[in-house]
Every structure is written in C-alpha cells, then in structure tokens.
C-alpha positions, 0 to 999 in steps of 0.5 A: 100569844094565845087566846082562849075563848069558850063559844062562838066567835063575834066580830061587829064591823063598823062601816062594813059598806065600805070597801074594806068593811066588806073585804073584812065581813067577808073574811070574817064569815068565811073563818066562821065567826059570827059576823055583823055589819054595821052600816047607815044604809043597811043595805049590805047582803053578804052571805053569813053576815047579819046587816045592822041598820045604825047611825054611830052619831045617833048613839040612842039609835046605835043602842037600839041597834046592837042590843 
C-alpha cells in the first residue's frame, strides 16, 4: 500500500508522558514528522515536539487545545 501525501507530515500523540507516548514522539520527530504531545501535565520537552496542555475528559478544553 502506498500513501500519498502532499505537505508535511503531522502526528498528535495522545499521552506522550507516558513510556510509550514518549518512545513514539521520539521516533516521530526523529523521521521529521511534524509532532505534538499531548499530555495533562504539559510537561514534556523533547526535542522537535510541541507539548499540548489538555484533559481528553475536558473536551472544551481539548478544542481549545488543539485548534
């Protein structure tokens, strides 16, 4: 299977303060997506990922967020 895609790649990873959250930003960022965390702390600081601050049982919060 073959994917096309015309711009830059974008992953958000939902628990990325998590053991495999931050295995799976690293990688990301590492192929040179375009990669967010999301987290309830906001406390992750990983080269080339942007943290995002949000509750996933706040969903006016999580809009906020991620818009």
């Amino acid at each position: 299977m073959t994917i096309s895609q015309t711009g830059p790649r974008r992953a958000l990873v939902v628990g990325a303060t998590g053991i495999a959250g931050r295995t799976v930003c690293r990688q990301l960022a590492d192929q040179g997506w375009q990669t967010y965390g999301l987290s309830r702390s906001g406390s992750l600081e990983i080269p080339g990922v942007t943290s995002i601050k949000a509750d996933l049982l706040v969903p006016e919060l999580l809009a906020d967020a991620v818009s």
